[in-house]
Structures are given as C-alpha cells and as structure tokens.
C-alpha positions as CSV (number, residue, x, y, z in Angstrom):
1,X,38.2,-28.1,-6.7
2,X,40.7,-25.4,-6.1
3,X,39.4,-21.5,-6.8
4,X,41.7,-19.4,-8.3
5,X,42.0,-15.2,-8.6
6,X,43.0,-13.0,-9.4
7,X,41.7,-9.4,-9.5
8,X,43.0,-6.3,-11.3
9,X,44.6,-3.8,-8.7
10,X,42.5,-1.8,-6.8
11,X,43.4,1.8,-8.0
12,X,42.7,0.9,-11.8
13,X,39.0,-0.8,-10.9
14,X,38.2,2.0,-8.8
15,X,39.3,4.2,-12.2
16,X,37.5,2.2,-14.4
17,X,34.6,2.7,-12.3
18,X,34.6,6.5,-12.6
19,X,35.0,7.3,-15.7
20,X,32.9,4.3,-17.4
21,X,30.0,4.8,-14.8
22,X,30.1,1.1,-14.0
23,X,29.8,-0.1,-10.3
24,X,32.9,-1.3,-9.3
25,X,31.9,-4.8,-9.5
26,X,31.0,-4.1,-13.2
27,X,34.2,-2.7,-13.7
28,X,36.4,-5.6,-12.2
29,X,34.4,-8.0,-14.6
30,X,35.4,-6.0,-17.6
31,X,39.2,-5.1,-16.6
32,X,39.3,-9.3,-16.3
33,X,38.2,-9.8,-19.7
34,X,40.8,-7.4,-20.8
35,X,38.5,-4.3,-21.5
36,X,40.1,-1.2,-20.6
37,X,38.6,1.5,-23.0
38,X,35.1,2.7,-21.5
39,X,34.4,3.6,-25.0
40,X,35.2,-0.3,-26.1
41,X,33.6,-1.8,-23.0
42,X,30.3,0.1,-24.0
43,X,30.7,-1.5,-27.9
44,X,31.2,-5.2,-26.1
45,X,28.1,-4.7,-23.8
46,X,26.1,-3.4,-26.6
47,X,27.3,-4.3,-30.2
48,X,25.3,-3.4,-32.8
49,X,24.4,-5.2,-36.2
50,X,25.9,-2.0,-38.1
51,X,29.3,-3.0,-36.8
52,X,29.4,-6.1,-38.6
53,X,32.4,-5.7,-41.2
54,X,32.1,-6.3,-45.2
55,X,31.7,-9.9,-45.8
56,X,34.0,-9.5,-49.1
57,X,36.9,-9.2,-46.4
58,X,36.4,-13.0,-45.8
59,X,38.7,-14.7,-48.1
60,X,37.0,-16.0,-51.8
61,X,33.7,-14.9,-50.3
62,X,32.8,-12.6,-53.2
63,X,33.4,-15.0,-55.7
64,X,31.3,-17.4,-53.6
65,X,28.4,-14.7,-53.4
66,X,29.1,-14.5,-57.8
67,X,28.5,-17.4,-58.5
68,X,25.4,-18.1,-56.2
69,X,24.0,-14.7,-58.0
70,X,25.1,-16.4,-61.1
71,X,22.5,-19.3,-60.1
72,X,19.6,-17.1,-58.7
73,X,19.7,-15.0,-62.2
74,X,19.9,-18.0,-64.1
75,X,17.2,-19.7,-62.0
76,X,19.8,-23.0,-61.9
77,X,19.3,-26.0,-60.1
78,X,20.9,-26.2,-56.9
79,X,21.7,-28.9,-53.9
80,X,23.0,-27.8,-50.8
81,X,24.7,-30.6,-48.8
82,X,25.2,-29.3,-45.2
83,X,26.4,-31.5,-41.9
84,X,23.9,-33.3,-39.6
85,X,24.7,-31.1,-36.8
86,X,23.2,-27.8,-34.8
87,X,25.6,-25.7,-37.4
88,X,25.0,-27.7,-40.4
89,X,21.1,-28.1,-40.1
90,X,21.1,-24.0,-39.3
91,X,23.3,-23.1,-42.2
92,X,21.7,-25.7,-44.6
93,X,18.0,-24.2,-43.2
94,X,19.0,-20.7,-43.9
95,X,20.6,-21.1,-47.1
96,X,18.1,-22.9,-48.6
97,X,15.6,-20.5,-47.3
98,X,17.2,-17.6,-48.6
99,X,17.7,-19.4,-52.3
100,X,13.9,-20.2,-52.2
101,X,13.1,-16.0,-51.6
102,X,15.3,-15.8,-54.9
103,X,12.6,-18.3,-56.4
104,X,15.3,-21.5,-56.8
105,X,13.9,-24.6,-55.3
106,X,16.9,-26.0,-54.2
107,X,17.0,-29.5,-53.0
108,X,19.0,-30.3,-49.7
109,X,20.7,-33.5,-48.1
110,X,21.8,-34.4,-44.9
111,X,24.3,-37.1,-44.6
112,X,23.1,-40.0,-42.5
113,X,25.7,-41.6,-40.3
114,X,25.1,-45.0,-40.1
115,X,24.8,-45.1,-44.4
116,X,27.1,-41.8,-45.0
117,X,29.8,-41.6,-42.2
118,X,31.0,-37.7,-41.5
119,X,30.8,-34.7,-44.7
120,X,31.0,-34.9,-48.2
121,X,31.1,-38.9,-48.8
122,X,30.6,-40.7,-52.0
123,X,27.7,-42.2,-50.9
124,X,26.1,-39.2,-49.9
125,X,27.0,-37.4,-53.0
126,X,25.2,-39.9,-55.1
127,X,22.6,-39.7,-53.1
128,X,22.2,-36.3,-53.3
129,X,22.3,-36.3,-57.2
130,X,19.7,-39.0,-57.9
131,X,17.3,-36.2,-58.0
132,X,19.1,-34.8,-60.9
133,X,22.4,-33.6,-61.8
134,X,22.7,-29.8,-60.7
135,X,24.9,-27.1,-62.3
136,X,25.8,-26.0,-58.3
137,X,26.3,-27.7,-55.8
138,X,26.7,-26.3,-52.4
139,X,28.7,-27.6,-49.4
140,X,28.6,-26.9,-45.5
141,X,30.0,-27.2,-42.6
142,X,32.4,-30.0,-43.8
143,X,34.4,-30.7,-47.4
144,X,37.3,-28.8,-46.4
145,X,39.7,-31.6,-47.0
146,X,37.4,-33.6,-49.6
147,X,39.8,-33.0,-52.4
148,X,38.6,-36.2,-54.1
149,X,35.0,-35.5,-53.5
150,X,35.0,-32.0,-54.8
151,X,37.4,-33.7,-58.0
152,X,35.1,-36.3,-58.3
153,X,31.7,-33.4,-58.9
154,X,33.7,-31.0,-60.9
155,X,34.3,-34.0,-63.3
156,X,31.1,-34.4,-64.1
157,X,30.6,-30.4,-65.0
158,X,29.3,-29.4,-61.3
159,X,30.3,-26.4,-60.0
160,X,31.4,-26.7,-56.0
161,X,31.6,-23.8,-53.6
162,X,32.0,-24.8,-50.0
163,X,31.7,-23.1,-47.1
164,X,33.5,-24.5,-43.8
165,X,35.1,-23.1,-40.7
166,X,36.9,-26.8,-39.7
167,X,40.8,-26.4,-39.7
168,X,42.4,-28.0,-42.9
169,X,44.9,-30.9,-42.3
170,X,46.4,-31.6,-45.9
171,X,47.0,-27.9,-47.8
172,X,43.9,-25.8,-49.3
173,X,41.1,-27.1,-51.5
174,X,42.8,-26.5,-54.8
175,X,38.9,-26.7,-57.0
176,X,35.8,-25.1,-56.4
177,X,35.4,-22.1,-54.5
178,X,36.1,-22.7,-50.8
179,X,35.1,-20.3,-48.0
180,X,37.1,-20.6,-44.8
181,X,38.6,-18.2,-42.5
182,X,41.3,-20.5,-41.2
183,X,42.2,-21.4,-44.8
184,X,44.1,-18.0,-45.9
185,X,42.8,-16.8,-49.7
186,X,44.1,-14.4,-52.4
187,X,43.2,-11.5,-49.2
188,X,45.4,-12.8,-47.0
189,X,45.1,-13.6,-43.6
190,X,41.8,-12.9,-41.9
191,X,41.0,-11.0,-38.6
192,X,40.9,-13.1,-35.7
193,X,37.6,-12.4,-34.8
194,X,36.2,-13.6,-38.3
195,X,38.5,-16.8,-37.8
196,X,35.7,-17.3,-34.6
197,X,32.9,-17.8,-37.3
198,X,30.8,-21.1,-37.1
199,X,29.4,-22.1,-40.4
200,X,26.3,-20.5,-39.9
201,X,27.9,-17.4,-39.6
202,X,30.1,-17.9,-42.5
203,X,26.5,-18.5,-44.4
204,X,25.2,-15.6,-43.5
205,X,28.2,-13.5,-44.0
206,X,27.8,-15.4,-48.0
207,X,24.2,-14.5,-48.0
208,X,25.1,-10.6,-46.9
209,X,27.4,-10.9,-50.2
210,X,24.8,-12.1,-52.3
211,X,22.1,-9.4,-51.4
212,X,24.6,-6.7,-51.2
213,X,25.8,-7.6,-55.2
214,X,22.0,-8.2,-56.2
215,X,21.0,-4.3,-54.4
216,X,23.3,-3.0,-56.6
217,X,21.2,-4.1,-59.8
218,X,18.0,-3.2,-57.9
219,X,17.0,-6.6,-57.9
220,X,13.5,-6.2,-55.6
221,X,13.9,-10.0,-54.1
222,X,17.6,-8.6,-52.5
223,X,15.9,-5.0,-51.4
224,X,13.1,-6.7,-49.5
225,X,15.1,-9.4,-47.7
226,X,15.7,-7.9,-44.5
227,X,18.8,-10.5,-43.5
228,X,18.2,-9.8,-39.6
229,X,15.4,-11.5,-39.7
230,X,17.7,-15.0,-40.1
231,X,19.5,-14.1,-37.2
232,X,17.8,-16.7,-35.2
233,X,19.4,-19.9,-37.0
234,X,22.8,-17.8,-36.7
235,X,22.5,-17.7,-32.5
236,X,21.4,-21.3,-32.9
237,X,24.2,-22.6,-34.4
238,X,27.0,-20.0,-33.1
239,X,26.2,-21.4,-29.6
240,X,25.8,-24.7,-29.7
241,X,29.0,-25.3,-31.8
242,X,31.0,-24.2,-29.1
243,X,32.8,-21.1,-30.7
244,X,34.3,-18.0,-29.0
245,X,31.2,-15.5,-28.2
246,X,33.3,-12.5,-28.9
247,X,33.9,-10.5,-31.7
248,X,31.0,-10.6,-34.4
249,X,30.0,-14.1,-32.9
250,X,28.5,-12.0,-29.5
251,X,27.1,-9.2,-32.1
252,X,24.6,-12.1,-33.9
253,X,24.5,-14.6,-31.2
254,X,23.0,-11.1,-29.3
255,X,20.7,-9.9,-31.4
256,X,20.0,-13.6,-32.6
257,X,19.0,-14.7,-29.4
258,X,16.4,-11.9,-29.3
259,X,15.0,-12.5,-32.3
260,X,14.6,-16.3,-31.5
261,X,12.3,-15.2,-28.4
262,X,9.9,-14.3,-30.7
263,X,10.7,-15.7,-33.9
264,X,8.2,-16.5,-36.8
265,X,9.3,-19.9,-37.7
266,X,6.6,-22.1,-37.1
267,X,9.1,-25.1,-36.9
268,X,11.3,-23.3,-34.2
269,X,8.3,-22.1,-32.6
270,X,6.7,-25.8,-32.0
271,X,10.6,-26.5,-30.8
272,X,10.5,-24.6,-28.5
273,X,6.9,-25.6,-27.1
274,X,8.3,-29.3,-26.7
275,X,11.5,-28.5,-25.0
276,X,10.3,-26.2,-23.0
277,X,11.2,-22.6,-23.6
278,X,8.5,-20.2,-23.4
279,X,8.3,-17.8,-26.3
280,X,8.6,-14.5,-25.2
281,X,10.9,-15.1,-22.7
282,X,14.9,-14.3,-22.6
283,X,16.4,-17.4,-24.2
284,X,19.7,-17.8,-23.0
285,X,22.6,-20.1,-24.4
286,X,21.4,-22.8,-21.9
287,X,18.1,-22.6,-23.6
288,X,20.3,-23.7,-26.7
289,X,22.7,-25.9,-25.5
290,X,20.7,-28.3,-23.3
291,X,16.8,-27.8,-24.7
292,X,16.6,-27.0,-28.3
293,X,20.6,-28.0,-29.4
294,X,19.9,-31.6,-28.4
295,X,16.6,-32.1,-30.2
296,X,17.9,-31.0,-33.2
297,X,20.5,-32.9,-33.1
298,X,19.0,-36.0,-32.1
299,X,17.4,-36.9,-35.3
300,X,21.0,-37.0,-37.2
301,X,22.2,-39.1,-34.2
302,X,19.7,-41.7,-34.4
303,X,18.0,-41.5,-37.8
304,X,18.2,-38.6,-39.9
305,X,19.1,-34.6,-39.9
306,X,17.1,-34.2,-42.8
307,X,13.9,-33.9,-40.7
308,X,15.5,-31.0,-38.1
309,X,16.1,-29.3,-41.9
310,X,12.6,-29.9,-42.9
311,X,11.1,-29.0,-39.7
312,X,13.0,-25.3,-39.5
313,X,11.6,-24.9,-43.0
314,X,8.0,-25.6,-42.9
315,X,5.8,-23.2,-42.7
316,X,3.2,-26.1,-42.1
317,X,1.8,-25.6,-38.3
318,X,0.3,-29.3,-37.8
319,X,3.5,-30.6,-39.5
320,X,6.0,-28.6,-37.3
321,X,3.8,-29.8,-34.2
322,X,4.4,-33.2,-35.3
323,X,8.0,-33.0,-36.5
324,X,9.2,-31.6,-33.4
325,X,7.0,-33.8,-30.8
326,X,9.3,-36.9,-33.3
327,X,12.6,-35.1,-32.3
328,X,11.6,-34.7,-28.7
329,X,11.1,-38.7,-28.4
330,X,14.3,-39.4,-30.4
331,X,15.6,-37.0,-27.6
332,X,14.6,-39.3,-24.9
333,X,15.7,-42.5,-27.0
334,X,19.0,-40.3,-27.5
335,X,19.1,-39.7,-23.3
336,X,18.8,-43.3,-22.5
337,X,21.0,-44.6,-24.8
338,X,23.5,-41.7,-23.1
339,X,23.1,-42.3,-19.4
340,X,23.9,-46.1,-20.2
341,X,27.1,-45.6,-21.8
342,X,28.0,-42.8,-19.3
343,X,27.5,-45.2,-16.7
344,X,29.8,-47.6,-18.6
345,X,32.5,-45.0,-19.6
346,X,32.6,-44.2,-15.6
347,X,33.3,-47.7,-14.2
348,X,35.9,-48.1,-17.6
349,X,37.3,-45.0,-16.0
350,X,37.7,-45.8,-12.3
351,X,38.8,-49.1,-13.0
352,X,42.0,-48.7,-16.1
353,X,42.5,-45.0,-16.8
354,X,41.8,-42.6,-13.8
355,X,45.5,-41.7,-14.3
356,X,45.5,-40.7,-17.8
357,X,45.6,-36.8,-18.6
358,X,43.7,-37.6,-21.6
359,X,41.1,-40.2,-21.7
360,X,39.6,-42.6,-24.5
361,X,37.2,-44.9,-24.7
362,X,36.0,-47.1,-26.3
363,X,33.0,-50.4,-26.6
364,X,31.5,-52.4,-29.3
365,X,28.5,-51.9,-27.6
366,X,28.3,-48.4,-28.2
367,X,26.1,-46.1,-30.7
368,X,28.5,-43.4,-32.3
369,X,25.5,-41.2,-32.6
370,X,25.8,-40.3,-29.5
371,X,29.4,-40.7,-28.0
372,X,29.7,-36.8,-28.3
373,X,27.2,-35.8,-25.5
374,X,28.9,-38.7,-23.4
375,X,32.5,-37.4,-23.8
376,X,31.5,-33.6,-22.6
377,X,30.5,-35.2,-19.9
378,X,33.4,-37.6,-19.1
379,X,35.8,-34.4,-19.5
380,X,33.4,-32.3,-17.3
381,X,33.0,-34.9,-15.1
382,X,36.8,-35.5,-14.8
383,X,38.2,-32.4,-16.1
384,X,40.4,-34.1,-18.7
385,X,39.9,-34.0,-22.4
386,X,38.2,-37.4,-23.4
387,X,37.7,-39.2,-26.6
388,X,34.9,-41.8,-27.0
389,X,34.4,-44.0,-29.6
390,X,32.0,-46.4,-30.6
391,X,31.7,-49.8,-33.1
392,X,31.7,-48.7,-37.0
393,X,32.7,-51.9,-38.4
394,X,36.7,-51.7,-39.0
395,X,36.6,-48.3,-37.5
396,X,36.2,-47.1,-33.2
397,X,35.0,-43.9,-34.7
398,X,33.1,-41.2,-31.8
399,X,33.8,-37.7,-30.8
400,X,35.8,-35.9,-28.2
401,X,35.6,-33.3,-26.3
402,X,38.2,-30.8,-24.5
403,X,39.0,-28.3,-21.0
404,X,39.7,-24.8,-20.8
405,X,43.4,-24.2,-22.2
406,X,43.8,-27.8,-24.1
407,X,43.0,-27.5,-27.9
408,X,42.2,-30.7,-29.2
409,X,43.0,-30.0,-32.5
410,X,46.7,-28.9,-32.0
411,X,47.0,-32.4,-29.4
412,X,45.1,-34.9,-32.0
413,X,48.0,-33.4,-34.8
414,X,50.9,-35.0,-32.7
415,X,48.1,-38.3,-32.5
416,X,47.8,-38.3,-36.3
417,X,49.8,-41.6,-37.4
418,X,47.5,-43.5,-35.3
419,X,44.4,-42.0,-36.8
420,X,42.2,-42.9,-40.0
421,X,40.5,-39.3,-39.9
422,X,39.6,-36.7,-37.6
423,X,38.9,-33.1,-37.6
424,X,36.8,-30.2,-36.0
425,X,37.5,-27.1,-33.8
426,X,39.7,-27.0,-30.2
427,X,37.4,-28.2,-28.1
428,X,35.4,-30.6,-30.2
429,X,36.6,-33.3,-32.6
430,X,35.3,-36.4,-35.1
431,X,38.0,-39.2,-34.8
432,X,38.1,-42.4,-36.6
433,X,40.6,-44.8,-35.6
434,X,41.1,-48.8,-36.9
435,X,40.6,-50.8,-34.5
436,X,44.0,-52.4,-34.4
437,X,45.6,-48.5,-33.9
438,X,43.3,-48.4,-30.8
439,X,45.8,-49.1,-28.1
440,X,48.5,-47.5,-29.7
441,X,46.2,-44.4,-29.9
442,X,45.1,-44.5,-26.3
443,X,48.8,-44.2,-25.3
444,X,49.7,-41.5,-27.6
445,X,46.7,-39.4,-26.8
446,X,47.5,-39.3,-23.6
447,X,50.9,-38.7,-23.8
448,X,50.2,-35.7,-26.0
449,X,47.7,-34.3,-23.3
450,X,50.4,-34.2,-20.4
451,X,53.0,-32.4,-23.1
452,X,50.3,-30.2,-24.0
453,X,49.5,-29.2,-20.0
454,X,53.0,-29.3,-18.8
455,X,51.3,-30.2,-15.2
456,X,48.3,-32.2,-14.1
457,X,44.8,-31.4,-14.9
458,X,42.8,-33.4,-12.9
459,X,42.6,-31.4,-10.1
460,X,39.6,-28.7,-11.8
461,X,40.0,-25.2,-11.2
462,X,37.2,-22.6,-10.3
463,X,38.0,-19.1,-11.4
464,X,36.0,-16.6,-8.7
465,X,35.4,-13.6,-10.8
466,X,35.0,-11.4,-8.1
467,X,33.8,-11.4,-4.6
468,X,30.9,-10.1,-3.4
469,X,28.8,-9.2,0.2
470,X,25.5,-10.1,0.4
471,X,24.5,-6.7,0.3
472,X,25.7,-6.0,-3.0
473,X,24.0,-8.5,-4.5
474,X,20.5,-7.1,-5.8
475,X,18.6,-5.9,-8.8
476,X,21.0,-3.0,-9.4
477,X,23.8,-5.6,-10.1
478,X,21.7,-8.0,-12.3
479,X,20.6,-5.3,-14.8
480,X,24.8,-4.6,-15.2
481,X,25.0,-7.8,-15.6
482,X,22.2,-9.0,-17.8
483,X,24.5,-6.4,-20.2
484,X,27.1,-8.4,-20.0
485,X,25.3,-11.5,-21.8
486,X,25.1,-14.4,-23.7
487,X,28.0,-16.2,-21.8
488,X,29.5,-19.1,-23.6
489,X,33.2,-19.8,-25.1
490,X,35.3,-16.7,-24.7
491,X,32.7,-14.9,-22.8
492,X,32.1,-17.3,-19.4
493,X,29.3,-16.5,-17.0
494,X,31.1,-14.9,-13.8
495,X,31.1,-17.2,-10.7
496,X,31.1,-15.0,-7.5
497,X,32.7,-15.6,-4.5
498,X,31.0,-14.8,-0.8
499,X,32.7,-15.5,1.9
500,X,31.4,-16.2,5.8
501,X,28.2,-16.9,5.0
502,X,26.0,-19.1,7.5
503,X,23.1,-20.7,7.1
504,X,20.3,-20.9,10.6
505,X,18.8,-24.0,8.7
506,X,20.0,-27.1,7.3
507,X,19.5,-26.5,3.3
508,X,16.5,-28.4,2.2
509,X,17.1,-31.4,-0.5
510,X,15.0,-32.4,-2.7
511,X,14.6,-35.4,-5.4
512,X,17.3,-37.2,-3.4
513,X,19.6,-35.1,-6.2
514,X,19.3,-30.7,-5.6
515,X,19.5,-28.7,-2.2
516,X,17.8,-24.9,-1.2
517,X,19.3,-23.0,0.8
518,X,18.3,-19.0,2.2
519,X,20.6,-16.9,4.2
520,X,20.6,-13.2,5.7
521,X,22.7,-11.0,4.3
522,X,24.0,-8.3,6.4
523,X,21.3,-5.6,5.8
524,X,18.9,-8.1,6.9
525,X,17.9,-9.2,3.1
526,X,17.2,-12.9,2.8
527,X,19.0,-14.7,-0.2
528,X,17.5,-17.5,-2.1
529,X,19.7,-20.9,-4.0
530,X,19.7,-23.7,-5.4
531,X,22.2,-26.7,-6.2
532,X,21.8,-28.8,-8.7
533,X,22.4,-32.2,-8.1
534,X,24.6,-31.5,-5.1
535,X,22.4,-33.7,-2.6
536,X,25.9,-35.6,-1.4
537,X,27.2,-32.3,-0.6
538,X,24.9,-30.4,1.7
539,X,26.7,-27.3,3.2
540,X,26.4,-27.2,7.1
541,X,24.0,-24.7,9.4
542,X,25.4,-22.4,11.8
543,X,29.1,-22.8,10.6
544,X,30.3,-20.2,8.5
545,X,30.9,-21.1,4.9
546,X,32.4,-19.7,1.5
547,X,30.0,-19.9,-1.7
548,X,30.6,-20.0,-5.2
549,X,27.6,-18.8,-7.1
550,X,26.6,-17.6,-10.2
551,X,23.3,-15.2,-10.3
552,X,20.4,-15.7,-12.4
553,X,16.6,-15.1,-12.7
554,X,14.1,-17.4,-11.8
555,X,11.1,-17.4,-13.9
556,X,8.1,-18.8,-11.9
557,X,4.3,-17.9,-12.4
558,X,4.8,-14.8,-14.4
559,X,7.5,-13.4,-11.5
560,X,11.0,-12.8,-12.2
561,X,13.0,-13.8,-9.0
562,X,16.5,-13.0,-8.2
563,X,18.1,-16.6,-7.6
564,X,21.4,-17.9,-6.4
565,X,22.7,-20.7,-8.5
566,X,25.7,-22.6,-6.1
567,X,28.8,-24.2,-7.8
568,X,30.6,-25.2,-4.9
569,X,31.4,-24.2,-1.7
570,X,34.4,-24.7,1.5
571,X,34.5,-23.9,5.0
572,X,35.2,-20.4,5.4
573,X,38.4,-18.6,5.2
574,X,37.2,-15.5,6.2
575,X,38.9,-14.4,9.6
C-alpha cells in the first residue's frame, strides 16, 4: 500500500487556525476538504435542519406533493411500490407512514427477486394490484427508465408519480410525474448538492412539499407532523446507499443519526437490540453499514423486503421482537452463503484475472441475492472495481461495486452493447448480462476500467490526513473531531500518520485474526490499538515504526476509552 499527502502550506493552516479557533490539526483537516471560510467550516461542522432549501426547487416536485394532497383530501387508494433495498425499504417505510398520519391506508409491495427481478416489473405490478386497482400509484427508488411499465398503469386510468435518484439511460420518463434530480425538469438544472439525494431523501424532501401545501389550508394532520421526527429512516438509507455525505445529505444523515439513538420505532428499536447497537449510544455509519444495513437487507436477498417494511412499521412490540430476531438469522444464512462465494471469487481471481483492472465474475453456482456484499469486498480486497454475477436463468445478472475516482456508471455506458440492463449510482450498479455476451463483457469491462484510470490501480493508495505526535493525540483532539462526523462518501474518516513509534512489547494477537498493541508517547502517556484482522502482519518491538491510524472511542462497561484503530503500518522513515 503506498500513502500519499499532501498537506496545505504551512502559513495558510497556521491562518486558518487563528482566526477559526481550530487547533491546527483541525484546521489542516478542513483546508483538505476544501473549507476555507471559517464562517462555512462552522456551517459544515454544524449544519442545521433550518438550512435545508425549499423542496419545490427539486424539479416536478410540487406537482408530485399536488397530487399526493390530491389523494390525502380525497382519501384515494394508494400503493407504494419501493425497491428491496436499505433506500427503498426506508423510503417505502416513511411514505407509507406519513400517508397513514393523513388517514390513507395505503398498501405497499416490495419486489421479490427471485419472482420480480430489479424495479417496476410486470410481474410485480400485477402483483401489487390484485388487492385492488388504485387511483395512485407510487414508485421508489427505481422506474426511472420503465417507460413501458409506467405506459402500461396509466392505460388502465392509474396515475404514476415516481420518485428515483438512479441516472437515466434512454431520455426522461415522458408519463407520470417523475422526481429526479439527475433527470433535469421544467426548473432546470438542479444544485449539485441536491443531485447527492438518495431516495429517501428525495421522499422526504416530497413529504416536506406535501405538509408545507396542506399548512397552508390549516389542515391540523400537516401542523402536527413534526417531519424531524422521520429523520431516522432518512440517515438509514442516505448511508447505507453509498451517497456523498455532504451537502443536505450530512445535514439529515446528522441529525438522523441522533434521532436514531433514541428513536421510538419499536421495529428499529428491536433492530437494533439484535444487531447489537445499544440505544442511547452514538450510532455511527458503521452502526449502519455493517449491523443494521445488512439485516434489512437480508430479507430482500433471500426471501422478501416486505417484512424489513413491515417490521419498521409495526408498532407491535412482540411482533418487532420476532421480525427482527427472523432478519438476524437470514443475516447469518446471508453471511454463509457470502464467505463461500468470496472464497470462490478469490481462487477465480488468483488463478484467470489478477491482471485485469476491472474484474467480473461470474458462477452458476451463485445466489444473486447476495453477489453485492461479495463484490465490495472483491474491489476492497483488490482495489479494483468488480462485477459479480450470479445464475438467473438466461441472464449472469449480480451487482458491482467501485474504488475511489472510478465511476461505474460512466465505465458500464462504454460496456452497454454487451449488457441486457444495468443501472445505479458511481460506485454501485445492478447488471444483467446473457450469458453468451459474458466473455465479451468481461473483456470490455476491463478495457473500459484501464481507459477510465489512465494508470494501474492495483497498487491501493492510503491518503494520511495529517500527521500527528503522540502527544497531540488526546481528548482535546477527539471532541474537534467528533464535530467533524458522520464520515462516509465525500466526507472520509481522517487516517493519521505517526511516525517513529516503537513498541517495548511484541503486540498481543488474539483469535488467530486481530493484534493490541500500547506505546509511550513522548510525555510519558501510554496509547492503546487494535488491528483488525491483521494477525499476519504483526508490527515488530523495539524497532521504530510508522502507523496509520484512525481514532475512535471504545465503549466498554459504561467507560468511553480513547482507542487507536491501525490501518497499516512501514518501518520508519523518520530520521
């Protein structure tokens, strides 16, 4: 791994430094992420829910919000159709929770992979209208390019409005009302920072319109809701999709991720109990990604997303206890099934493509539902962007996954002849591919990753944030830094860099897999770390070494411990 950086210059950190009243530390971490008004840097650290802009800037989002008022005044029948994943079953959940405080008992559907495929299909269409033929019917987090689907409703006297945030490949939805910032409306193009927006944003940016157009006839449902109260599915779904936390994305995921520590949902509450997050506690995007994200998505990858749905929506206490103790063993199913196919897509590796810049894969022998989680950690592993696919009849049809600086969707547009569908955001995709296009594919893609890099790849770079003595690191630093949270897309956590460090006793391994280590800094302070599964890799004692850490808190019987997380380390260069 080669580390990489590149600081501001000294005189404008130390400047910084002054006149924001940030240590200088501070102030080298926000000059690096391009923040050089104090005034600004201040707004970033600590945005606030009344900076959030008017949702009617977001194209056709007011006639969206019309319409929906249109159905809440005329009590109408509603379905909601929203995708099986973290977004989709957040947006769907809080949607159809907000309708029901209007008094509308709108019905949902998830689609089911195995029977549905990906979005608005046919067959989940009709599945969703053998309850009934609605007079709306709602669509999220997919249906950008279903022109036929959306035809195929309208025909039969169903108004559409769908609400999306996947790039479109084939022009704009031409019927129904569509809501997506990368699709450009009768407004014009949108800001950039609204162009971030997951679905679950975009829905609650919809459900802002609807209240705000209701207040203004004093409707007393509309001045009652109190819409932070949802911002718990809108942190839920903004961070595990992957999206840029900057803009209005780090304003909700914020406050969002505070409200989830103590949120009222019985369902998320019983969630959180299984996977184990304390409630109370900070809950952090890793909380998200690797405890909660995967148990809700584990049901649509191996039975059905309706249940995560159902389970954020019950009030039912036994019910949520039960529902959630069902997603934690598809969870484990959903691991197994994972570290078998990982293990596969390593030796397929090593053996016939550890030379490709970009990496697919593919077996018969492999469930689609959970090829996603395996390709993150292929192009982790490997630092490549990798697409893996598994058997779906005619189709290899999977998920990939992209590295800092490669956008998948702008590589897989030069792949498209060899593709039956695909779509999703930069750094992860849904690809379908006939099985006799396979090979072809596998050349192209890679092809199109080295054109898209201009150099190799493999080699993974480490970007030190800043470098740090021991001394410096300390309570004092964690509480400027605890401002700069949550990390995630456009926002990474900061990896330190300390240099000379040596350790009196071998680091201490343990579960064959992690390592502890403890030095003295120079005031005499001992430091405390932990690598994770780094057990072939043990630093040595008494020779000086360089760290790369990241800081964090440790949480153990009801004490909150300053801990050093290591990411990788080399023998000292420090003369």
């Amino acid at each position: 791994m080669r580390w990489t950086y590149t600081p501001p210059s000294a005189e404008e950190v130390e400047a910084f430094s002054q006149n924001a009243k940030f240590s200088r530390v501070m102030a080298e971490l926000l000059l690096r992420n391009g923040h050089r008004d104090p005034v600004l840097a201040e707004t970033f650290l600590e945005p606030t829910l009344a900076s959030l802009g008017d949702p009617f800037i977001l194209p056709n989002l007011e006639a969206a919000a019309s319409r929906l008022r249109q159905a809440v005044l005329g009590n109408e029948a509603v379905v909601v159709l929203g995708d099986y994943d973290v977004d989709g079953v957040s947006s769907t959940t809080l949607l159809v929770g907000i309708l029901r405080r209007f008094g509308l008992s709108p019905r949902f559907v998830v689609p089911r992979r195995a029977e549905d495929g990906y979005g608005l299909s046919r067959s989940a269409i009709d599945r969703a209208l053998e309850g009934g033929k609605p007079q709306l019917f709602v669509v999220l987090d997919c249906g950008t390019n279903s022109f036929d689907e959306v035809a195929y409703l309208i025909e039969q006297n169903i108004d559409v409005v769908v609400v999306d945030h996947h790039r479109s490949k084939e022009g704009t939805l031409k019927q129904g009302i569509l809501v997506n910032p990368h699709v450009d409306g009768e407004t014009g193009a949108v800001q950039e920072e609204l162009r971030n927006l997951c679905t679950v944003g975009l829905v609650f940016k919809l459900a802002h319109g609807l209240i705000k157009q209701l207040r203004q006839e004093n409707h007393p449902v509309a001045l009652d809701i109190k819409l932070r109260d949802e911002l718990d599915l809108v942190a839920l779904g903004t961070v595990a999709d992957l999206v840029p936390l900057l803009g209005e994305n780090r304003t909700l995921a914020k406050h969002g991720l505070r409200i989830l520590q103590n949120t009222s949902r019985p369902g998320l509450k019983a969630l959180m109990s299984v996977a184990g997050v304390r409630e109370g506690q900070d809950i952090t995007p890793v909380d998200i990604s690797f405890r909660l994200g995967p148990r809700i998505n584990a049901s649509g990858r191996l039975a059905d997303a309706a249940l995560s749905v159902e389970l954020m929506l019950s009030a039912d206490a036994r019910f949520s206890a039960e529902t959630a103790r069902q997603l934690n063993e598809f969870n484990r199913e959903r691991q197994d099934i994972e570290r078998l196919i990982t293990e596969d897509a390593d030796r397929m590796i090593e053996s016939s493509y550890a030379d490709d810049q970009g990496i697919v894969l593919y077996s018969e022998d492999w469930h689609p539902g959970v090829v996603g989680i395996v390709a993150g950690r292929v192009s982790r592993k490997y630092n490549r962007p990798c697409i893996v696919l598994g058997n779906d009849g005619e189709l290899a049809k999977g998920s990939g996954r992209s590295v800092n600086r490669i956008n998948l969707v702008e590589v897989l547009a030069t792949c498209s002849e060899h593709l039956d569908s695909w779509g999703g955001h930069p750094m992860a995709v849904g690809v379908a591919v006939k099985k006799e296009h396979l090979a072809a594919f596998r050349i192209r893609f890679a092809e199109a990753v080295r054109e898209y890099a201009g150099s190799d790849i493999a080699e993974a770079e480490l970007e030190i944030a800043a470098w740090l003595s021991p001394d410096m690191i300390g309570e004092a630093l964690m509480m400027e830094l605890d401002a700069l949270h949550p990390f995630g897309q456009g926002n990474p956590e900061p990896v330190f860099g300390i240099r000379g460090v040596v350790f009196r006793q071998s680091p201490d391994v343990f579960k064959d897999l992690h390592f502890r280590f403890w030095f003295d800094g120079d005031n005499g302070r001992r430091l405390h770390g932990v690598a994770w599964k780094m057990a072939d890799r043990v630093p040595p004692a008494r020779e000086p070494v360089d760290l790369a850490v990241k800081l964090t808190w440790n949480h153990f019987n009801g004490r909150k411990l300053l801990q050093l997380e290591l990411i990788d380390w080399r023998p000292s260069t420090k003369s």
